[in-house]
Backbone of each chain as ProteinMPNN parsed JSONL, in Angstrom:
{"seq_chain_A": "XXXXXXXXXXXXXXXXXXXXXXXXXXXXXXXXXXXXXXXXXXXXXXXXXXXXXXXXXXXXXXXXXXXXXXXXXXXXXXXXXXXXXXXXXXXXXXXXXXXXXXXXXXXXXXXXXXXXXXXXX", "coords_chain_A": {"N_chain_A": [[-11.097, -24.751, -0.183], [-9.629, -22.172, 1.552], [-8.222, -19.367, 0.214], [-5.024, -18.05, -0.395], [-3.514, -15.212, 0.336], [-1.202, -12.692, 0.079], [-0.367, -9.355, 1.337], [1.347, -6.545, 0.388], [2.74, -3.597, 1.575], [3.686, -0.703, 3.184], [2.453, 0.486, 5.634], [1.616, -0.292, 8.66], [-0.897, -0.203, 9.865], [-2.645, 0.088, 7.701], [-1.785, -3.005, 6.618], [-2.758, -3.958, 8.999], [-5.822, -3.551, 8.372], [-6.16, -4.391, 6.452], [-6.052, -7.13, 6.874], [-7.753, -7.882, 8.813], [-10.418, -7.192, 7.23], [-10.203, -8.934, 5.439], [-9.545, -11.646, 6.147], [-12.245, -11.792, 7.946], [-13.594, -12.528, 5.606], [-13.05, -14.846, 4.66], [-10.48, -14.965, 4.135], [-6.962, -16.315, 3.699], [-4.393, -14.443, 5.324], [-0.931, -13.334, 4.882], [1.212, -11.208, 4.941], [3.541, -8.055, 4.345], [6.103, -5.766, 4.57], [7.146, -4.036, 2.972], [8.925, -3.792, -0.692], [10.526, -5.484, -0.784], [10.964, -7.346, 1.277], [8.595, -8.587, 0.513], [9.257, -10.176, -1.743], [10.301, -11.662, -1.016], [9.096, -13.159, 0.926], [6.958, -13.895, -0.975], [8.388, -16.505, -1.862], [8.394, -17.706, 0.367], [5.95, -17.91, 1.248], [4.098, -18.468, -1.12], [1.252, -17.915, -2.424], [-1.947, -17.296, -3.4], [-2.995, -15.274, -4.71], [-0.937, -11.831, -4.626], [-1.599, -8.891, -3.445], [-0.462, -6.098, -3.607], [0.634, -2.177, -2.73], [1.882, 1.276, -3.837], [3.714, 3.175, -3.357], [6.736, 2.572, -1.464], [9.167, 2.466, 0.689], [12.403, 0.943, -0.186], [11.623, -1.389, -1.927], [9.476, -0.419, -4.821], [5.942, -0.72, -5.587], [6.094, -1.3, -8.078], [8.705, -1.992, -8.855], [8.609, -4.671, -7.526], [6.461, -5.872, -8.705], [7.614, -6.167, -11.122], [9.958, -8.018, -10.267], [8.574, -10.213, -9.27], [6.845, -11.054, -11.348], [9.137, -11.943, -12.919], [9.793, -14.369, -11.873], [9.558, -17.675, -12.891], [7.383, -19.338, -12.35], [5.66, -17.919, -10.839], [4.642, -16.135, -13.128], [1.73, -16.43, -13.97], [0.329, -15.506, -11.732], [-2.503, -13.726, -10.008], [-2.145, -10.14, -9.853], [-2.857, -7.626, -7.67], [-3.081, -3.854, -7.508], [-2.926, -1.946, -4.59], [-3.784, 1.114, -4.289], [-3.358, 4.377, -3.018], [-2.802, 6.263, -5.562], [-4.275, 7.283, -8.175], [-3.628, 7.674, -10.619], [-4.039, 7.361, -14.569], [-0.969, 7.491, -16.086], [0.594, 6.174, -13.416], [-1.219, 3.856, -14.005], [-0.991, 2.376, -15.917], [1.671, 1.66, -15.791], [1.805, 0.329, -14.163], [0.237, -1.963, -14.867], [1.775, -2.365, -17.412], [4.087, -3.192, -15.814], [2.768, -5.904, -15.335], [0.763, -6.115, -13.307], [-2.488, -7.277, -12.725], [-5.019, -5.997, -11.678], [-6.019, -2.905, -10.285], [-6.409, -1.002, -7.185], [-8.42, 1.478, -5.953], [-6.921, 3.37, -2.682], [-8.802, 4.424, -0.496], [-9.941, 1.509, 0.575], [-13.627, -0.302, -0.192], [-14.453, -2.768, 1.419], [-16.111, -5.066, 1.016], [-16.104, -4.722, -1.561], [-13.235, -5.259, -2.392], [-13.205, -7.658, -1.378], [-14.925, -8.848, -3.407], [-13.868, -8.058, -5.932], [-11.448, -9.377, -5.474], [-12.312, -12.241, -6.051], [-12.662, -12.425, -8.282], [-10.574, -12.395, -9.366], [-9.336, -14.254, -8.552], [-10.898, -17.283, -8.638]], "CA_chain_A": [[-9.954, -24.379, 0.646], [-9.248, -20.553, 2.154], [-7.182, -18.914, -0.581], [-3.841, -17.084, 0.57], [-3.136, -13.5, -0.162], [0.062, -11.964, 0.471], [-0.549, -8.367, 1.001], [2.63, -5.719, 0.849], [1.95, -2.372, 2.577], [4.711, 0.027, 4.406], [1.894, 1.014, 6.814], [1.039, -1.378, 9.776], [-1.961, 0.05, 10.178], [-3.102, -0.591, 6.353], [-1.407, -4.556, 6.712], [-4.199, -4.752, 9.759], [-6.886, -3.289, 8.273], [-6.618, -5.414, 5.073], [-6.041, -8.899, 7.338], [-9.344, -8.031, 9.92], [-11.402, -7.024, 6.152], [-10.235, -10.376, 4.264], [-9.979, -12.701, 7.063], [-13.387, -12.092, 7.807], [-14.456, -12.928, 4.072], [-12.734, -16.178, 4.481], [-9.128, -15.233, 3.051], [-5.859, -16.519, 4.581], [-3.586, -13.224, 4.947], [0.096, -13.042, 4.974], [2.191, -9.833, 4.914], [5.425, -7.821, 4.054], [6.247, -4.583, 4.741], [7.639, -3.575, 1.387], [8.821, -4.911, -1.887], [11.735, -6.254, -0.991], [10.199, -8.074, 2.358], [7.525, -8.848, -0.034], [9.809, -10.774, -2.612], [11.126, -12.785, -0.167], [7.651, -13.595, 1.457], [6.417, -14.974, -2.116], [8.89, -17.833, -1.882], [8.173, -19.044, 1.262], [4.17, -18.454, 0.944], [3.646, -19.169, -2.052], [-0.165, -17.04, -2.365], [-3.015, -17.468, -4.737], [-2.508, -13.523, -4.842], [-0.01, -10.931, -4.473], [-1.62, -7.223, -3.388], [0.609, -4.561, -3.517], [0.989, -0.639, -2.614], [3.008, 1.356, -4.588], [4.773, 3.881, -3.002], [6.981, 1.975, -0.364], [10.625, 2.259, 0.7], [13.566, -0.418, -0.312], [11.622, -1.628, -3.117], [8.5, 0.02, -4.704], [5.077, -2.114, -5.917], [5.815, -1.446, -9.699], [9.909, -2.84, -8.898], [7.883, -5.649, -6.994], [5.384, -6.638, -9.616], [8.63, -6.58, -12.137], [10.919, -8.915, -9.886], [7.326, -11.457, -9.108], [6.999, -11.708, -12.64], [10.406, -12.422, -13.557], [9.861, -15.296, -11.262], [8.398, -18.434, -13.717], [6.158, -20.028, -11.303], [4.715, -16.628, -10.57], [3.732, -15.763, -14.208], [0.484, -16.512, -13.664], [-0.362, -15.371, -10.57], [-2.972, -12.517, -10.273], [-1.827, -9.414, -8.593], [-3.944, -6.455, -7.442], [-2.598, -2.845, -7.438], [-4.009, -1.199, -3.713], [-2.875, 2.196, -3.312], [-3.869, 5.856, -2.876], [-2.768, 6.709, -6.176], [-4.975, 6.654, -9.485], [-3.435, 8.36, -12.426], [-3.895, 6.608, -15.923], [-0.114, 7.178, -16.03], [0.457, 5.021, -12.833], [-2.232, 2.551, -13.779], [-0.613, 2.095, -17.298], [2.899, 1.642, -15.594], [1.849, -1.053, -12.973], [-0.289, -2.858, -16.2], [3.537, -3.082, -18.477], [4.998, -4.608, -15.572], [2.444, -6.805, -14.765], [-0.288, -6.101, -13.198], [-3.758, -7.463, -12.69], [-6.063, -5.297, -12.096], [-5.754, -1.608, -10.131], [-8.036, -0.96, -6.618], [-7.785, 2.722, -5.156], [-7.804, 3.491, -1.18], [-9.186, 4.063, 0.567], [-10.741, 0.466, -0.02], [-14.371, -0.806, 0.007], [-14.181, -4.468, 2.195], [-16.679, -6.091, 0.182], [-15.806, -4.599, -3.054], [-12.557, -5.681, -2.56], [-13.388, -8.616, -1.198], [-15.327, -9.368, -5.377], [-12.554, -7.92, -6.967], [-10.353, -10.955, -5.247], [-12.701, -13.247, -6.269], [-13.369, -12.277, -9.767], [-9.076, -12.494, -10.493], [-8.585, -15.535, -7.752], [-11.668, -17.89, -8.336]], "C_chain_A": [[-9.703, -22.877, 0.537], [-7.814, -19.913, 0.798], [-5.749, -18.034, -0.151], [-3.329, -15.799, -0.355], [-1.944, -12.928, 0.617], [-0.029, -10.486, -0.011], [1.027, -7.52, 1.609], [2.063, -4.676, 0.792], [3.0, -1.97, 3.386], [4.296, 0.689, 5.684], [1.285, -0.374, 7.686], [-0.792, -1.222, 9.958], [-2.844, 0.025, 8.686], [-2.766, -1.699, 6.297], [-2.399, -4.602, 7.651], [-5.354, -4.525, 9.318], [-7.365, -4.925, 7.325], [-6.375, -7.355, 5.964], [-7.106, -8.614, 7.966], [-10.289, -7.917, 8.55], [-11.561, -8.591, 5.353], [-9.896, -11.458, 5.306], [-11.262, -13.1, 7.463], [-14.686, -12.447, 6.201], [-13.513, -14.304, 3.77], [-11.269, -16.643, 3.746], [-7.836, -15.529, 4.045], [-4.717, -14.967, 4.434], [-2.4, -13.254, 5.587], [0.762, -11.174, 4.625], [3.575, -9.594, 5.115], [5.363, -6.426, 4.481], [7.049, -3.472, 3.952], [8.357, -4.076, 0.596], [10.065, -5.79, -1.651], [11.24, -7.297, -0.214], [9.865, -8.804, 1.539], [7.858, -10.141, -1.127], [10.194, -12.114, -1.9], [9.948, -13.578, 0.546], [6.866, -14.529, 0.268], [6.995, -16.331, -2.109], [8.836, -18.332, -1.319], [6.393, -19.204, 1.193], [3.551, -18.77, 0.434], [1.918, -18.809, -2.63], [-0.324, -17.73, -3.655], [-3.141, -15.666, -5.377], [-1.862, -12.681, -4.092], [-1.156, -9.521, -4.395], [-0.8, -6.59, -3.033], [0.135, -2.837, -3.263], [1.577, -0.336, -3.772], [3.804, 1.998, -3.961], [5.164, 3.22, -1.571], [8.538, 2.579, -0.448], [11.39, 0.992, 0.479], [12.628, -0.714, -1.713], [10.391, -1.33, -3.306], [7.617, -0.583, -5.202], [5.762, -1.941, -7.352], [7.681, -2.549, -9.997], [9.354, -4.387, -8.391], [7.209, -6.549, -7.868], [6.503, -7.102, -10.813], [8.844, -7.94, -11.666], [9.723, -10.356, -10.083], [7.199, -11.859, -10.637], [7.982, -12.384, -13.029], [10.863, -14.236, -13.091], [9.192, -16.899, -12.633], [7.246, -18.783, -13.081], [5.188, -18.969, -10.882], [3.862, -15.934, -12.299], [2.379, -15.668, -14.319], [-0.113, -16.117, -12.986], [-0.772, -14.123, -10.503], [-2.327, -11.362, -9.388], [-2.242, -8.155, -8.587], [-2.722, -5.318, -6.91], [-3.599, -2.572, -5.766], [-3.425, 0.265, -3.636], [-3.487, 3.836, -4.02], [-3.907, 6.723, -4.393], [-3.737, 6.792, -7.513], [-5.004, 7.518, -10.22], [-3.472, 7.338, -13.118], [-2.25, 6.356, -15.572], [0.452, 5.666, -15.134], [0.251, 3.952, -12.685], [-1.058, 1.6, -14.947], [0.676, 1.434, -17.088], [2.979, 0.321, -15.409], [0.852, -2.165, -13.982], [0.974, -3.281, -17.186], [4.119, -4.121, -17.378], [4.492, -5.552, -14.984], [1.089, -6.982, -13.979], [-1.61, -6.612, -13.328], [-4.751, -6.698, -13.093], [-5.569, -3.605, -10.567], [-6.862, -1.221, -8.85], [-7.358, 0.203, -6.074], [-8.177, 2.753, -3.97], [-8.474, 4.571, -1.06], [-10.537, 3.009, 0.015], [-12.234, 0.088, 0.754], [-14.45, -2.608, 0.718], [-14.74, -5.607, 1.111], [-16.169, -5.897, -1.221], [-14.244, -5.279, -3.16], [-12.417, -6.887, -2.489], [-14.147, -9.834, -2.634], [-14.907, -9.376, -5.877], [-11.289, -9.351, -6.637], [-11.152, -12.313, -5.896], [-13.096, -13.386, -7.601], [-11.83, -12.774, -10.566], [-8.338, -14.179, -10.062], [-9.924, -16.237, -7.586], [-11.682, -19.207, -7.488]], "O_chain_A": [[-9.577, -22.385, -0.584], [-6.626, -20.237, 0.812], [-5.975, -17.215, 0.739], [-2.884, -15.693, -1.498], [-1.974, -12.798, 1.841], [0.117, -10.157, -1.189], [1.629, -7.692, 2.669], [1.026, -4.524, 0.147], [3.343, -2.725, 4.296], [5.011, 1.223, 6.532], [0.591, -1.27, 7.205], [-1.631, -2.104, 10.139], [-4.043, -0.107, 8.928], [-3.674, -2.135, 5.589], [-3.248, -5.412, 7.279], [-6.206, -5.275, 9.793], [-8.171, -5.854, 7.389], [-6.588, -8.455, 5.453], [-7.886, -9.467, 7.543], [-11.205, -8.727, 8.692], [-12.542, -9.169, 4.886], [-10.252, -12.511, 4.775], [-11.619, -14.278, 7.457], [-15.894, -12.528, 5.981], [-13.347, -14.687, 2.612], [-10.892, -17.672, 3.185], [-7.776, -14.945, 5.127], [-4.371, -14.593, 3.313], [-2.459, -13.216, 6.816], [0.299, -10.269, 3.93], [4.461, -10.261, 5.649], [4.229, -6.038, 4.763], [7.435, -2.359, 4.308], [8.711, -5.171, 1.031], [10.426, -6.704, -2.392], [11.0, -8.32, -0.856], [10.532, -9.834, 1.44], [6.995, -10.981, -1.382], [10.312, -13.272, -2.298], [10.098, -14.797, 0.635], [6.306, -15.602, 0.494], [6.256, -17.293, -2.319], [9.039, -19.525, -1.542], [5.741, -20.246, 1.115], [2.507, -19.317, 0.79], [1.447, -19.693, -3.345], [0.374, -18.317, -4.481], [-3.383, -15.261, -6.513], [-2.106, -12.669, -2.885], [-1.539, -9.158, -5.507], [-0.424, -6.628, -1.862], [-0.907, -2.483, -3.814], [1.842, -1.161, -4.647], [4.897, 1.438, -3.878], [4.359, 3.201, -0.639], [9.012, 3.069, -1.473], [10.952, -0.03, 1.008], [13.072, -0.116, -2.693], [9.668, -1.679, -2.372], [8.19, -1.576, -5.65], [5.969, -3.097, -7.72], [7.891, -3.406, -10.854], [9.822, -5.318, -9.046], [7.328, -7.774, -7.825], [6.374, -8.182, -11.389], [8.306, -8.915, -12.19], [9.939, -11.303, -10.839], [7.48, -12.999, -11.007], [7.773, -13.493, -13.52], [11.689, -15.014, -13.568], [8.093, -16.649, -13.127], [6.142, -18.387, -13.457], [4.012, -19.218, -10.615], [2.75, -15.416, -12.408], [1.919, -14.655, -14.846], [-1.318, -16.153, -13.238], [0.028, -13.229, -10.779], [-1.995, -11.643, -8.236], [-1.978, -7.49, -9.589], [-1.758, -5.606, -6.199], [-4.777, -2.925, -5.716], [-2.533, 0.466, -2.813], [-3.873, 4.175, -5.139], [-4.72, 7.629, -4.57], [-3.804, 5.601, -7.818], [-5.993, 8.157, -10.578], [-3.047, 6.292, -12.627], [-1.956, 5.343, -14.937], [0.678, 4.561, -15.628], [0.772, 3.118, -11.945], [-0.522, 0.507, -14.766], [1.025, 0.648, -17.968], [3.654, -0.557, -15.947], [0.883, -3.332, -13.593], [1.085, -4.419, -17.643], [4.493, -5.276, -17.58], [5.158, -6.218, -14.191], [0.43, -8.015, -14.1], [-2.012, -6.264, -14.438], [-5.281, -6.577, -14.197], [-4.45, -3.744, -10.072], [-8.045, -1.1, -9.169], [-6.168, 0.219, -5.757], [-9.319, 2.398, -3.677], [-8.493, 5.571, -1.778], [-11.571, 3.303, -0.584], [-12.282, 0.103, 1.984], [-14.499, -3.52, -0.106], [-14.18, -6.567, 0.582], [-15.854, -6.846, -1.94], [-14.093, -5.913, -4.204], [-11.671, -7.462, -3.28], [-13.989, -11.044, -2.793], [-14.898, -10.293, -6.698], [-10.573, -9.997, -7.402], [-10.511, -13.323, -6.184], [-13.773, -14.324, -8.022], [-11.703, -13.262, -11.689], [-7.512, -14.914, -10.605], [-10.414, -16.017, -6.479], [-12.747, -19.774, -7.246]]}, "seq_chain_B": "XXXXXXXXXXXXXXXXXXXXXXXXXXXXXXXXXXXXXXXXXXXXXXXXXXXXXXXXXXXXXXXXXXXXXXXXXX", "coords_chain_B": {"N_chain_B": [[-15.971, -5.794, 14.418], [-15.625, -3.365, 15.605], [-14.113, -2.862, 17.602], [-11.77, -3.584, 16.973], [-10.866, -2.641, 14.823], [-10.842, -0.171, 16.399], [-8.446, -0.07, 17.739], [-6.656, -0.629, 15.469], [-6.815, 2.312, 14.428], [-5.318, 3.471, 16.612], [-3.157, 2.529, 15.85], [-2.64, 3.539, 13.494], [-2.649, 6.761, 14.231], [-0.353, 6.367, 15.415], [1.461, 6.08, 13.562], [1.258, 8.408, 11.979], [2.023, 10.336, 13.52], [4.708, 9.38, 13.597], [5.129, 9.555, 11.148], [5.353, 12.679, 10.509], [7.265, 13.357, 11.897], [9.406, 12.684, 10.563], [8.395, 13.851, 7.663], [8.638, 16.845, 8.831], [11.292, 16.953, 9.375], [12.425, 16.245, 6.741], [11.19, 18.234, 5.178], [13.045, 20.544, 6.641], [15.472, 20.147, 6.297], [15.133, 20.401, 3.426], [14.619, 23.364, 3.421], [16.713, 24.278, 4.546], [18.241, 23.77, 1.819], [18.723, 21.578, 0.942], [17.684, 19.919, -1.823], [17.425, 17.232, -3.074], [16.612, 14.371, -4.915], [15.967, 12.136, -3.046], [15.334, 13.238, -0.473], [13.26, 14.815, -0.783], [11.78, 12.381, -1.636], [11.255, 10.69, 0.26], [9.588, 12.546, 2.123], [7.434, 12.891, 1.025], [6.703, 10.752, 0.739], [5.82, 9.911, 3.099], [3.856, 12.35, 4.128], [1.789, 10.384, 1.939], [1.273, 8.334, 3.041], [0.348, 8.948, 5.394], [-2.203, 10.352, 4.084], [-3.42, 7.878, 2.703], [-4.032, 6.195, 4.925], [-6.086, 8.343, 6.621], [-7.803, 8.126, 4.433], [-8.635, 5.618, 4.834], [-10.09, 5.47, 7.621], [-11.729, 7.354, 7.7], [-11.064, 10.035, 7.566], [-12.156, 12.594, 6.65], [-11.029, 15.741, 6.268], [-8.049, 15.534, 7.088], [-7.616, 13.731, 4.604], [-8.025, 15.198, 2.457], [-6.159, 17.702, 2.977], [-3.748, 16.26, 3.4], [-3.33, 15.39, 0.777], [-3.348, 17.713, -0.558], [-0.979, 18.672, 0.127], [0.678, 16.856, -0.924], [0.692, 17.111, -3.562], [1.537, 19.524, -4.014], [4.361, 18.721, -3.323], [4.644, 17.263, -5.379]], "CA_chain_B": [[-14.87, -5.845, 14.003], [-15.306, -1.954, 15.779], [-12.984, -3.008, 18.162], [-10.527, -4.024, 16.006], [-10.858, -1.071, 14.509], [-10.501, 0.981, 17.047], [-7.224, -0.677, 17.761], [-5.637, -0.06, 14.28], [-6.92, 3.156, 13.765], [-4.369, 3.825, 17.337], [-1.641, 2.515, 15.092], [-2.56, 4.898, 12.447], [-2.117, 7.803, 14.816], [0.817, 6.439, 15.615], [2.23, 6.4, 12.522], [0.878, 9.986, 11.99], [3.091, 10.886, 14.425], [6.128, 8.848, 13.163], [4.835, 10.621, 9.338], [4.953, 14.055, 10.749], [8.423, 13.862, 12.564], [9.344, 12.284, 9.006], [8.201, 15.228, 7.154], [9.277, 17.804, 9.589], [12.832, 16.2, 8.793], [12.531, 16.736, 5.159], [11.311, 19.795, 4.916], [13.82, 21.199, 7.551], [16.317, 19.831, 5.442], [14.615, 21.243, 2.274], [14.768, 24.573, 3.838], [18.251, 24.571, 4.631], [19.042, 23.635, 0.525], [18.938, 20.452, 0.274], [16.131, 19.266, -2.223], [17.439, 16.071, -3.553], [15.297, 13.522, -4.622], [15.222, 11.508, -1.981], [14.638, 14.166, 0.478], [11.841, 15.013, -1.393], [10.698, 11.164, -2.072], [10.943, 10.965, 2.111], [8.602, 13.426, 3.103], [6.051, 12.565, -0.14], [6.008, 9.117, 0.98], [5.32, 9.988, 5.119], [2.932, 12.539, 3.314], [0.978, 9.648, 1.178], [0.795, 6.792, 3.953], [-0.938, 9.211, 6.107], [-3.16, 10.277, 3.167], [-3.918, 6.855, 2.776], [-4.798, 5.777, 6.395], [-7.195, 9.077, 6.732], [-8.891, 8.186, 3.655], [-9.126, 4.274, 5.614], [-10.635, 5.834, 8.781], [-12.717, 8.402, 7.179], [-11.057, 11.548, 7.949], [-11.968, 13.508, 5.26], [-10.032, 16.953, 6.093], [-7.158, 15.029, 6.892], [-7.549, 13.163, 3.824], [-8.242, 16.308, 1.398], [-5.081, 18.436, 3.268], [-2.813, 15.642, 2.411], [-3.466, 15.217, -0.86], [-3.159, 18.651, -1.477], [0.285, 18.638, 0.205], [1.209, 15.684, -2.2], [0.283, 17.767, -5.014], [3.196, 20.878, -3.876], [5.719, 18.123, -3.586], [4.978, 16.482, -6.947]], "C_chain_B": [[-14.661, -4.109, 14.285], [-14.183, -1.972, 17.161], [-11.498, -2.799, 18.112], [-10.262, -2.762, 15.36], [-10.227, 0.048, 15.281], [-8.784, 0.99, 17.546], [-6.052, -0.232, 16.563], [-6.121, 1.206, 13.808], [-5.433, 3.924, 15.403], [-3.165, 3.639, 16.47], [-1.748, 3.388, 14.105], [-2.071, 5.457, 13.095], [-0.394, 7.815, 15.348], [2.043, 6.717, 14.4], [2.243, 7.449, 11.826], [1.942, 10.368, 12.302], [4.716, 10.78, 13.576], [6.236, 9.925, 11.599], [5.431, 11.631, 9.725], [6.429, 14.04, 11.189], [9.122, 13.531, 11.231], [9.491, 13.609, 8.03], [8.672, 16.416, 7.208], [11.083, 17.822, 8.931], [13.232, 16.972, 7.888], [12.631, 17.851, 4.915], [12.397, 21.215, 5.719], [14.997, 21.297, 6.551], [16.312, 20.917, 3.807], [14.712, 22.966, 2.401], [16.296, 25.145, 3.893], [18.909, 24.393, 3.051], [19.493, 22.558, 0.08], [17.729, 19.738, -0.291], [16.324, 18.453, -3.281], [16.523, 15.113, -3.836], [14.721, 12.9, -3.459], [14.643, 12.062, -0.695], [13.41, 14.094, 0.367], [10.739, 14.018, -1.419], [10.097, 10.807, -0.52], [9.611, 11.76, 2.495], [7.561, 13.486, 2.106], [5.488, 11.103, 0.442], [5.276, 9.302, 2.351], [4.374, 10.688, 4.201], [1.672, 11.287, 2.921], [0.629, 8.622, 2.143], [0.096, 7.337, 4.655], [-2.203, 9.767, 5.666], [-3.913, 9.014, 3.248], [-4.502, 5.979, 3.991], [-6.142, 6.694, 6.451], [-8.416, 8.764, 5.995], [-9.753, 6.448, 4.353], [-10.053, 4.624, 6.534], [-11.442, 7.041, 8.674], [-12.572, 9.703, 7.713], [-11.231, 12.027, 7.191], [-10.894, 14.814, 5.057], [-8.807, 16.355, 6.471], [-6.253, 14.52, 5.263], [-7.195, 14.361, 2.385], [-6.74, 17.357, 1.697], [-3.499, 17.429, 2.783], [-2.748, 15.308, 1.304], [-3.149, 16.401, -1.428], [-1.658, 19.295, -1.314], [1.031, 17.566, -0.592], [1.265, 16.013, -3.653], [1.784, 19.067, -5.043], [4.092, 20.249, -3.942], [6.056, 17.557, -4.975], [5.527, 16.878, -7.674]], "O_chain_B": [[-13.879, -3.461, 13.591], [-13.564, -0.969, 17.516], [-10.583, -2.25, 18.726], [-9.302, -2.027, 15.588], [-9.396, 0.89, 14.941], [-8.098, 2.006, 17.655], [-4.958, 0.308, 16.721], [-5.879, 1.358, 12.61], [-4.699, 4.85, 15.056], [-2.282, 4.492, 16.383], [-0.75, 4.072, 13.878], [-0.865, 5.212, 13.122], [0.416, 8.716, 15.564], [3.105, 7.339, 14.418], [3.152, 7.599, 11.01], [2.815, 10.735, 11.515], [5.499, 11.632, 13.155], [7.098, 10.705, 11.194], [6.509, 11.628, 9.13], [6.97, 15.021, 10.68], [9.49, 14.604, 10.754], [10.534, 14.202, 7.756], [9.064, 17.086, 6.252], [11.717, 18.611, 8.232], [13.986, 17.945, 7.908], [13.609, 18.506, 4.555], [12.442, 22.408, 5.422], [15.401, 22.36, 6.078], [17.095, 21.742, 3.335], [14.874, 23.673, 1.407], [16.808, 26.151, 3.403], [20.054, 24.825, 2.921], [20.326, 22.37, -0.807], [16.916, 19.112, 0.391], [15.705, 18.629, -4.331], [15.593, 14.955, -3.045], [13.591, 12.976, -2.977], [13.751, 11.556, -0.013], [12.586, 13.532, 1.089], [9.525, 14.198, -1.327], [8.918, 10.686, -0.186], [8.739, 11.296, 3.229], [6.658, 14.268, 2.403], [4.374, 10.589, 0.539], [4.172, 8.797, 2.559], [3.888, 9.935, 3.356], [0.656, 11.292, 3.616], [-0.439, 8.037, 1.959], [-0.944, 6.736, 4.924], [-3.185, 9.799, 6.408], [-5.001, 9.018, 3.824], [-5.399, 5.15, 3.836], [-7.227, 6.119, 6.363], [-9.578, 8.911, 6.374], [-10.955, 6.183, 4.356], [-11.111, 4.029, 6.326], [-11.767, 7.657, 9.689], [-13.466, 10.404, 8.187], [-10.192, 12.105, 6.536], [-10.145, 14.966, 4.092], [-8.05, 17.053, 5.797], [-5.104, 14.709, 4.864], [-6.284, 14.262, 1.563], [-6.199, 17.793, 0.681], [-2.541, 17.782, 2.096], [-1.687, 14.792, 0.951], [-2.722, 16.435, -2.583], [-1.135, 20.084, -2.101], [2.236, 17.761, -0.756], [1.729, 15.389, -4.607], [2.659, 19.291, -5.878], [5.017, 20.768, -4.566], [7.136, 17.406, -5.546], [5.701, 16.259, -8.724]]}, "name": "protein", "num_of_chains": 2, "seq": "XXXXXXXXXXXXXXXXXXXXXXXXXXXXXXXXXXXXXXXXXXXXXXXXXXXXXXXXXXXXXXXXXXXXXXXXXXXXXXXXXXXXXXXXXXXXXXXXXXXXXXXXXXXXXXXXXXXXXXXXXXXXXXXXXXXXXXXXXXXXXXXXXXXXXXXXXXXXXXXXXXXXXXXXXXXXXXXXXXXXXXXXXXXXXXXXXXX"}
């Protein structure tokens, strides 16, 4: 069964890229348009993974990855960093509150498309 | 999927656009004496989303000029 990914993203045009890249690798793709959206989107979709941005307006990925955790039912659930940035600092931040694993953009399709499948088998 | 493509790389530009009047904003603002955070976090963020599209759609000098305007605001 098609796994579901709930990707948050304040650019429209990064939310389509990443649904035409992982739709065609067989992934179901939901979307938010930043963390707050995004919070509220987990409870009704319920994903096998959460990808996140970081820098968004209203709520940012690293407040995002907090609140999803804080959730119980979400404890578990893997969730991929996507975003332009890649300082250690950054990485180190979005790893305390939670974090998976860390992918920088401008993203590879397939590579990303391994990296989902290596955290969401 | 160059279709498709070609399709959301129009919404990029669009949001270029939207970035840039964004920015403009800020820094207008910033000029006049006001360089509050959020001013500042405003026109870093328009800044970084169109960083991040260019580097999607393989602009490189796009990509390399915003980044290095992301670097003066930091």
């Amino acid at each position: 069964m098609s796994k579901t990914i709930l990707t948050v993203d304040d650019s429209a045009s990064m939310r389509m890229l990443l649904k035409a890249s992982l739709t065609a690798q067989g992934f179901t793709i939901e979307a938010a348009n930043d963390g707050r959206h995004g919070l509220e989107r987990m409870h009704e979709v319920k994903p096998d993974l959460l990808i996140t941005d970081i820098n968004m307006p209203e709520m940012d990925g690293f407040e995002l990855i907090e609140a999803v955790r804080a959730v119980p039912e979400f404890r578990g659930l893997p969730i991929l960093v996507l975003s332009t940035e890649f300082s250690d600092e950054k990485k180190a931040r979005a790893r305390g509150a939670g974090a998976t694993g860390w992918i920088t953009k401008p993203f590879d399709a397939a590579k990303l498309g391994t990296a989902i499948r290596r955290v969401c088998p | 999927m160059s279709d498709d493509l070609d399709d959301i790389q129009a919404i990029f530009f669009e949001e270029c656009a939207e970035g840039l009047t964004t920015a403009e904003t800020g820094l207008s603002a910033m000029n006049a004496g006001d360089v509050s955070a959020g001013v500042i976090a405003g026109v870093f963020r328009a800044v970084h989303s169109i960083k991040g599209g260019a580097g999607a759609f393989g602009h490189a000098a796009l990509t390399a000029f915003s980044h290095r305007f992301e670097n003066v605001l930091d």
